[in-house]
LOZAPA-48644 format. One record per residue (C-alpha): residue number from 1; residue in three letters; chain; x, y, z. Coordinates in nm, 4 decimals. Layout:
N
NUM,ALA,A,X,Y,Z
...
// end
This chain:
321
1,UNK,A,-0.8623,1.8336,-1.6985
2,UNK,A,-1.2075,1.7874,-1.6032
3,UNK,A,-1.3317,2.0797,-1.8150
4,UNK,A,-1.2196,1.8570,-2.1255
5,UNK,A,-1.3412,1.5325,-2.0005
6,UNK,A,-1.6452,1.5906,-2.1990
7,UNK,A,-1.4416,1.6402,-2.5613
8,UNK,A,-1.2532,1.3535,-2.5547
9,UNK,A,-1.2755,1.0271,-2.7567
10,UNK,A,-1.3938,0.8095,-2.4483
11,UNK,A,-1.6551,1.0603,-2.3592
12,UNK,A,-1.8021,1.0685,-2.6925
13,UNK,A,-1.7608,0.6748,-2.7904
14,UNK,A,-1.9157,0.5821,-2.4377
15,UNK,A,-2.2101,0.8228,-2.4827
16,UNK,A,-2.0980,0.9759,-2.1037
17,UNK,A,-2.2108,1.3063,-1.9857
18,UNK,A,-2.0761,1.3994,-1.6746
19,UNK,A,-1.8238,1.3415,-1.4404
20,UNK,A,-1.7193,1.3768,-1.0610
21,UNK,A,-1.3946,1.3822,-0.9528
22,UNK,A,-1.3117,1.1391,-0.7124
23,UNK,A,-1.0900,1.1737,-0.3463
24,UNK,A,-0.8514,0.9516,-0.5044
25,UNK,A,-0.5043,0.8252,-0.3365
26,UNK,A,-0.1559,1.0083,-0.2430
27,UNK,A,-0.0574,0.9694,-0.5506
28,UNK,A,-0.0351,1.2328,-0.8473
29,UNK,A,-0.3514,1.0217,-1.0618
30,UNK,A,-0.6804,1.1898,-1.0868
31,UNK,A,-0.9656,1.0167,-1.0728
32,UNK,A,-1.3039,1.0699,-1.2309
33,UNK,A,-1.6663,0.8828,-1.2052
34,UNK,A,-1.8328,0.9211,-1.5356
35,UNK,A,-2.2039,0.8629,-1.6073
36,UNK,A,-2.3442,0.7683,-1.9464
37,UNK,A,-2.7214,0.8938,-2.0408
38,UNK,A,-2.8853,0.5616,-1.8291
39,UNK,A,-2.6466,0.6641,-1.5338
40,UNK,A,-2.3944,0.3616,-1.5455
41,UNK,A,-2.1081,0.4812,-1.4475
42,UNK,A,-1.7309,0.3948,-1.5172
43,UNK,A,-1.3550,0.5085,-1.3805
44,UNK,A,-1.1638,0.7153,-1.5614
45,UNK,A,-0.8081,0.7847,-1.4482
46,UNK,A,-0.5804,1.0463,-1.6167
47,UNK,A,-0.2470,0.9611,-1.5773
48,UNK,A,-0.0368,1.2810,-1.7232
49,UNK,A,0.2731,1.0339,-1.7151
50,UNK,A,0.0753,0.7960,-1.9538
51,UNK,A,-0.0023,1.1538,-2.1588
52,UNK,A,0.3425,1.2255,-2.1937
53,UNK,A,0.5063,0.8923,-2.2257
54,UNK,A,0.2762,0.6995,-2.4276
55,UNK,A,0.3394,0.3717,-2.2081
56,UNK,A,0.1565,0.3192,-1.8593
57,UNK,A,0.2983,0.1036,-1.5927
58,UNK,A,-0.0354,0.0371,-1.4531
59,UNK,A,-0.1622,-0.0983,-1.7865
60,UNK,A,0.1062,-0.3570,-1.7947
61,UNK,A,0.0827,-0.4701,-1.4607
62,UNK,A,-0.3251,-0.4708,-1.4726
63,UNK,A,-0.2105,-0.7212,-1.7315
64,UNK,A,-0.0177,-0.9161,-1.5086
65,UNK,A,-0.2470,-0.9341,-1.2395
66,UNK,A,-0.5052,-1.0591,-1.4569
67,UNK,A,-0.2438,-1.3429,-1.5755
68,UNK,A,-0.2463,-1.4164,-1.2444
69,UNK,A,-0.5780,-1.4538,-1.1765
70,UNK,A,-0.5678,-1.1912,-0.9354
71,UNK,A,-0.9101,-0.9751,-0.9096
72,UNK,A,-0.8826,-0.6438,-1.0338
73,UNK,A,-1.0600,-0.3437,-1.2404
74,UNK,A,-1.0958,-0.4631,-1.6079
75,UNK,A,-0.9625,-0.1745,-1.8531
76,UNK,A,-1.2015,-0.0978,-2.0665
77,UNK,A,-1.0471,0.1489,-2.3479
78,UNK,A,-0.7832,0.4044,-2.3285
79,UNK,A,-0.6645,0.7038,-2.4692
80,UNK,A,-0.3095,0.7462,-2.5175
81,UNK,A,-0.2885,1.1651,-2.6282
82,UNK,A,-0.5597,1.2020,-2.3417
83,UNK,A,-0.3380,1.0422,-2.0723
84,UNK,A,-0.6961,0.8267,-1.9881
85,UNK,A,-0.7531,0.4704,-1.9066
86,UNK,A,-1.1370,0.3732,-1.8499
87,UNK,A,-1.1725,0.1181,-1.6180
88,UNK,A,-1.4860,-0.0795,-1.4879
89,UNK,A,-1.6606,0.0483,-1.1398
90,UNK,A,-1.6116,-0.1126,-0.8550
91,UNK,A,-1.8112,0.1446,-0.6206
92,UNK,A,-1.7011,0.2980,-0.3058
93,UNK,A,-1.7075,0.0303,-0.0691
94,UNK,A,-1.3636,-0.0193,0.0712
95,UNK,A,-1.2423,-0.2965,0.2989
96,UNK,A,-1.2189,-0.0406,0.5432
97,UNK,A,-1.5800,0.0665,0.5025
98,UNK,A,-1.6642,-0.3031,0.4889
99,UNK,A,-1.4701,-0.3466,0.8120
100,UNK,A,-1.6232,0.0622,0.9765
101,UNK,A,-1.7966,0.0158,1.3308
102,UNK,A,-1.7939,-0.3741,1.3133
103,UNK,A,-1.8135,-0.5729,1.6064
104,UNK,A,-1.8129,-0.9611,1.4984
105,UNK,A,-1.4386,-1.0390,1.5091
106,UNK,A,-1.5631,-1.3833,1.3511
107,UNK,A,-1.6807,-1.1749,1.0382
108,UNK,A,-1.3338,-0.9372,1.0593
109,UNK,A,-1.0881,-1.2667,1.0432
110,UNK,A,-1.3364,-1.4592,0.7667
111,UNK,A,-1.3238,-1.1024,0.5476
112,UNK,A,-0.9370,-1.0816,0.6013
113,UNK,A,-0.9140,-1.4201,0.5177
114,UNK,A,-1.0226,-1.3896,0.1945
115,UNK,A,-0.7989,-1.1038,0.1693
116,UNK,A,-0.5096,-1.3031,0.2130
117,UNK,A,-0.6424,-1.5877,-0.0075
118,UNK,A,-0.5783,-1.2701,-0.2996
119,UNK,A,-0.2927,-1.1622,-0.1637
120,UNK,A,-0.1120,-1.5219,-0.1965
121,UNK,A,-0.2491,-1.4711,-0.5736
122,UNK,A,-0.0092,-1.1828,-0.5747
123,UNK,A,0.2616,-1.2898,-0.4420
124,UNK,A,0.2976,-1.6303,-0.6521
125,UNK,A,0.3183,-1.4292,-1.0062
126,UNK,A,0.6508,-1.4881,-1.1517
127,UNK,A,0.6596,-1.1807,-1.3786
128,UNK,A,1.0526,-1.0998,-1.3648
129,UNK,A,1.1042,-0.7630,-1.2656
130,UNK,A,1.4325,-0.5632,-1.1583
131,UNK,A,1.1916,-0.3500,-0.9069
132,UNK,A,1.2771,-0.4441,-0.6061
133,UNK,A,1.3006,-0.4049,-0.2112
134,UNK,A,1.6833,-0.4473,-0.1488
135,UNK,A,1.8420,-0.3069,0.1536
136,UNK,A,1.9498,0.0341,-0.0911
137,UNK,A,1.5647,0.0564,-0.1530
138,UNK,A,1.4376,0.0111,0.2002
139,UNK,A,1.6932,0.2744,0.3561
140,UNK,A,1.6560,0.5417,0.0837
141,UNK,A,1.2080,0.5073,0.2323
142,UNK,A,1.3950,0.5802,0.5483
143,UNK,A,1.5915,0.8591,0.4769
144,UNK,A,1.2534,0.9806,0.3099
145,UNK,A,1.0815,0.9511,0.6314
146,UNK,A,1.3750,1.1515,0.8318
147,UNK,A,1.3649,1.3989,0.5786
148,UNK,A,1.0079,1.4194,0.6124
149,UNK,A,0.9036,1.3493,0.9483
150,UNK,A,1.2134,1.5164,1.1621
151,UNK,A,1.3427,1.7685,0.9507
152,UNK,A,1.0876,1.9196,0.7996
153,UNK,A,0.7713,1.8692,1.0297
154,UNK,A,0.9221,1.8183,1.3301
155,UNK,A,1.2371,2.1044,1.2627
156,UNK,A,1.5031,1.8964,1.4134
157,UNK,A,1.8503,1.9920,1.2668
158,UNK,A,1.9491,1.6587,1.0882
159,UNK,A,2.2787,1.6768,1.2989
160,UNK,A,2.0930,1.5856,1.5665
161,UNK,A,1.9049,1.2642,1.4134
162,UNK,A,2.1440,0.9623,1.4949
163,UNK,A,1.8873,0.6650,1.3614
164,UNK,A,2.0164,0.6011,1.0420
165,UNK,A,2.2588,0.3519,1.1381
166,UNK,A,1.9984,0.1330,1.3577
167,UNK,A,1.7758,0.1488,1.0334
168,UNK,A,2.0692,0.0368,0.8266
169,UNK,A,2.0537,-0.2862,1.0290
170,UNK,A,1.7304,-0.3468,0.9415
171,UNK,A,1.7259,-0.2786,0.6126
172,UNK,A,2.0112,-0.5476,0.5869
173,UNK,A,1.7881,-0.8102,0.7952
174,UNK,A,1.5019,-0.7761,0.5386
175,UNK,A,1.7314,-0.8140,0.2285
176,UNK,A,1.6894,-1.1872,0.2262
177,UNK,A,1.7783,-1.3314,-0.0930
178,UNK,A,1.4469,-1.5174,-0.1859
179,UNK,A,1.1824,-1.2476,-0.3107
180,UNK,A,0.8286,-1.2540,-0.4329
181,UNK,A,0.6196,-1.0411,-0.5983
182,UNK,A,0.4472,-0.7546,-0.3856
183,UNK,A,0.1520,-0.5214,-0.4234
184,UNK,A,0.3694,-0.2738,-0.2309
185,UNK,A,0.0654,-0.1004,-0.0833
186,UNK,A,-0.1843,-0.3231,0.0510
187,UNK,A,-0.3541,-0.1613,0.2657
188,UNK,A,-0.7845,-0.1211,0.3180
189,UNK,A,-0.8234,0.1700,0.1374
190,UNK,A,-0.6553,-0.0436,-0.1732
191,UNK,A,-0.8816,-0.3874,-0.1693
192,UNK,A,-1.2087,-0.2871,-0.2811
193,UNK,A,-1.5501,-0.5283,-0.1443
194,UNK,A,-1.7688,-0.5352,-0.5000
195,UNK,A,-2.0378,-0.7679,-0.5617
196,UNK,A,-1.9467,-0.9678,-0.2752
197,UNK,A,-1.5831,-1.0456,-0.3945
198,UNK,A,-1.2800,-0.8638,-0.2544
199,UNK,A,-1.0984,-0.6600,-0.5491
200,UNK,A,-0.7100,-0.4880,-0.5414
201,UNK,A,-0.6380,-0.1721,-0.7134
202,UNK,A,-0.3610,0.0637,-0.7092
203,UNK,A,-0.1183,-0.1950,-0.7665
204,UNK,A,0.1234,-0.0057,-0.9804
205,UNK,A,0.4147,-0.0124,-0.8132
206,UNK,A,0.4456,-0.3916,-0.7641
207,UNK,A,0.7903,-0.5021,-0.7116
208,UNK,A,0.9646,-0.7969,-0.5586
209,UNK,A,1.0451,-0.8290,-0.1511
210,UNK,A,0.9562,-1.0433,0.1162
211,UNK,A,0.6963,-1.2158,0.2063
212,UNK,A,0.5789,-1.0142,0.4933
213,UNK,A,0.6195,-0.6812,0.2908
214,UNK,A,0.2613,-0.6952,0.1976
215,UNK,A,0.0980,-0.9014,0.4758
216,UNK,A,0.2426,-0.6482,0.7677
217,UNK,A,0.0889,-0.3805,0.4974
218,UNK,A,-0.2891,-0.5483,0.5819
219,UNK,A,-0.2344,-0.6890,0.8730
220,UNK,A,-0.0667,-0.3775,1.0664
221,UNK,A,-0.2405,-0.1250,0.8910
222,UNK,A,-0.2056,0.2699,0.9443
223,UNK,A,-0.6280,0.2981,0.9066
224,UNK,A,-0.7348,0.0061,1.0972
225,UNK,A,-0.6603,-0.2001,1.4432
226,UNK,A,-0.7806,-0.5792,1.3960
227,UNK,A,-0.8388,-0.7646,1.7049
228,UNK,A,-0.4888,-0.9161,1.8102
229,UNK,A,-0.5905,-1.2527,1.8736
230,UNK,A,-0.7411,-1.2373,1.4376
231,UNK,A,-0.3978,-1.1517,1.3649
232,UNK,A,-0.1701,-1.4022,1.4984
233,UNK,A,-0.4439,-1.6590,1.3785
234,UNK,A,-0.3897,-1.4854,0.9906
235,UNK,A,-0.0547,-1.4569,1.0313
236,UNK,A,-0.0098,-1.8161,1.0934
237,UNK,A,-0.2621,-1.8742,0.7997
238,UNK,A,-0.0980,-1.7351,0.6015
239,UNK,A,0.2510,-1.8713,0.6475
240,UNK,A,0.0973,-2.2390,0.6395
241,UNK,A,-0.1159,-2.1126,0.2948
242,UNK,A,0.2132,-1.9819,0.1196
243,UNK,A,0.5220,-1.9627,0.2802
244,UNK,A,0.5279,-2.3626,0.3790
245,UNK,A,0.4155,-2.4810,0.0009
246,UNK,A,0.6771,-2.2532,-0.1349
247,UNK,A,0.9726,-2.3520,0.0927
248,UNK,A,1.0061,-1.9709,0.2182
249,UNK,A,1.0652,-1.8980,0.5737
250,UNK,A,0.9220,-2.2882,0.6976
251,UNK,A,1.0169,-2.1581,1.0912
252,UNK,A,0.7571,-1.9869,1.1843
253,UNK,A,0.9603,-1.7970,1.4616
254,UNK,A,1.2141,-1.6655,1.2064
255,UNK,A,0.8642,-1.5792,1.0015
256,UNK,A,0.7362,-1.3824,1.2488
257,UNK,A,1.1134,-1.2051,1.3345
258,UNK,A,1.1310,-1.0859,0.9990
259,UNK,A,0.7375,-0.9998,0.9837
260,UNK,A,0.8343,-0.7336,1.3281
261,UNK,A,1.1358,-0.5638,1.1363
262,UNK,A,0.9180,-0.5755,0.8738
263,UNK,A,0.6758,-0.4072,1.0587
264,UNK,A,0.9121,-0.1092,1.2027
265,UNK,A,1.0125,-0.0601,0.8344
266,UNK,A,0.6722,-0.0321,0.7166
267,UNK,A,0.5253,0.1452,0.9373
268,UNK,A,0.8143,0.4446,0.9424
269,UNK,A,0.8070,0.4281,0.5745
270,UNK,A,0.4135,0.5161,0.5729
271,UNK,A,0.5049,0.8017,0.8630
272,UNK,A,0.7103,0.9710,0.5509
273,UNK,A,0.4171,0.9687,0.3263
274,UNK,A,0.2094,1.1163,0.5561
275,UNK,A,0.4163,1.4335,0.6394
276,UNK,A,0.5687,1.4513,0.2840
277,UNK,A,0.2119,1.4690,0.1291
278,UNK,A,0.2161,1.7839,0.4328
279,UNK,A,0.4768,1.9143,0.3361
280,UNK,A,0.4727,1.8736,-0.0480
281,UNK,A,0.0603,1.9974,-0.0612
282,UNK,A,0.0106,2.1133,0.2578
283,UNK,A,-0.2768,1.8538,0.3001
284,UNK,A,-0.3290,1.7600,0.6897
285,UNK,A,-0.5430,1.4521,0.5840
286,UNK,A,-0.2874,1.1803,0.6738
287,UNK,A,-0.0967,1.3306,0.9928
288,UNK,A,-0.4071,1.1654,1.1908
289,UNK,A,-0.2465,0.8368,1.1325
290,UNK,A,0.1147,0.9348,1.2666
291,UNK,A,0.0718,0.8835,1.6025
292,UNK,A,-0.1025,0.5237,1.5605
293,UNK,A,0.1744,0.4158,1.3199
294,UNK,A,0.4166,0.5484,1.5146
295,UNK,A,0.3204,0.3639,1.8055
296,UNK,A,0.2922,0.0210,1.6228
297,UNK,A,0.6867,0.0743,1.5762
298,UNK,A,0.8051,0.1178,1.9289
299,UNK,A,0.5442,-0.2058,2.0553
300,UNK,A,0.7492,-0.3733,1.8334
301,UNK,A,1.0946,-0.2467,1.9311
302,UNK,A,0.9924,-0.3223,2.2470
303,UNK,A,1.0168,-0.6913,2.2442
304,UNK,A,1.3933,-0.6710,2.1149
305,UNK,A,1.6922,-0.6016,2.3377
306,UNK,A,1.9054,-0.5374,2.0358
307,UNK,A,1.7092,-0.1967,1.9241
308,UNK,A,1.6937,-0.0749,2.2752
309,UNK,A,1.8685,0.2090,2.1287
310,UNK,A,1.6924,0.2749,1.8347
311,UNK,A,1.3263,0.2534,2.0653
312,UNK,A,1.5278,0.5006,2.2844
313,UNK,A,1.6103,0.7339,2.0075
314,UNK,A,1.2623,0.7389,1.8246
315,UNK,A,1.0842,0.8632,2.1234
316,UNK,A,1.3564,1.1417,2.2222
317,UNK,A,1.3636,1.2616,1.8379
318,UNK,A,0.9552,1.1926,1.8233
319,UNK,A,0.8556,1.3721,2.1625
320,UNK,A,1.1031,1.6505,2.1598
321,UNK,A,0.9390,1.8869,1.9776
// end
């Protein structure tokens, strides 16, 4: 696609003249940096499912977002036979980045504080959607993550992978019936620090869940470690910032029960990505991350008497290979 970058309508109406292709995320999107003649520079995604369908999820729910008041890239011109959406720059500087080799844990809870001030933008649209994380949606991540991380990385015969049923539990737990709106993967690598404001992208596959879905997403992250003592203090932030105004969850000790199953979830969920995206592209990039997340899951277990057994089985099926 790059090659033809340079013919297309957005090329030519935006005087650019060159492009880099960008890392990008897991997903199937390319991404391109594009430079007119006085070297400003702009996004340009191709999206071959916007090429071949003629509608783009992201489109609508940049939309959305915006609605919302929630800070994101502005689109600035598509084009639909091209599969491309040109979108405003927002540079290179990552939350992650932002947050690389520092040491003031005053600066890391006042950054993920503002973080969380955008996330409870998120999570108070009201867009109705059928999308959503029921207990059919969270175990079918699960069985992803078996499939991925067991079967085919680890080579255990499924036979031997009793787990399924201690998920199932879980899954249940987390189906609560009140649901809000969710980023689904808000993580550092997706909030973006420009011009001194925090910015979200990838937010295409928004759908509704709990409230924790997203905050164990930045608060338990697979790239980062905050300080411990930063995220109890956001965690309670955040439940008096939302969760209290909006008559969800008002104990705090149920909050925090549903934010550790939400955590084990998460976390084993994000294990599946990693090793499908090694076994799908044979790209090693992610499996650096598996051991971290993994462990984040069994400190949680930990604290429960009621998974003993699924703690127990994790580390047999995890270690045995």
């Amino acid at each position: 696609m790059n090659n033809n970058l340079m013919e297309t309508i957005l090329f030519k109406k935006y005087c650019l003249n060159r492009s880099i292709k960008l890392a990008g995320d897991a997903s199937k999107r390319i991404y391109y940096r594009a430079y007119n003649e006085d070297e400003k520079t702009y996004i340009m995604c191709f999206d071959n499912d916007f090429k071949e369908k003629k509608v783009s999820t992201f489109l609508d729910l940049n939309k959305i977002f915006i609605d919302g008041n929630v800070l994101v890239p502005k689109i600035l011109d598509i084009d639909v036979n091209n599969g491309l959406i040109l979108q405003e720059d927002l540079g290179d500087q990552t939350l992650l980045m932002e947050l690389k080799g520092q040491s003031n844990r005053d600066f890391e809870f006042e950054i993920f504080k503002k973080v969380i001030d955008e996330l409870i933008k998120i999570n108070k649209i009201s867009h109705k959607t059928t999308l959503m994380f029921d207990a059919k949606k969270l175990l079918e991540e699960v069985d992803i993550t078996i499939d991925n991380l067991f079967v085919k990385y680890k080579k255990i015969n499924h036979e031997e992978i009793d787990i399924r049923t201690d998920f199932e539990k879980i899954c249940q737990i987390l189906d609560v019936k009140e649901k809000i709106y969710c980023h689904r993967d808000f993580h550092s690598k997706n909030i973006m620090v420009s011009d001194n404001a925090i910015r979200i992208i990838d937010y295409q596959d928004a759908r509704l869940g709990i409230p924790q879905y997203d905050l164990v997403s930045l608060l338990d992250d697979c790239y980062y470690e905050i300080e411990n003592k930063n995220k109890e203090n956001l965690k309670r932030y955040y439940w008096e910032e939302f969760c209290v105004p909006q008559n969800l969850q008002t104990d705090y000790q149920s909050f925090l029960y549903y934010y550790d199953m939400m955590t084990v979830q998460r976390a084993f969920k994000a294990i599946g990505s990693f090793c499908l995206i090694y076994n799908r592209e044979n790209n090693s990039d992610y499996l650096q991350y598996v051991d971290f997340t993994f462990n984040k899951i069994i400190n949680v277990l930990q604290k429960y008497n009621d998974f003993k057994s699924l703690e127990l089985k994790l580390c047999r099926l995890y270690g045995g290979n």
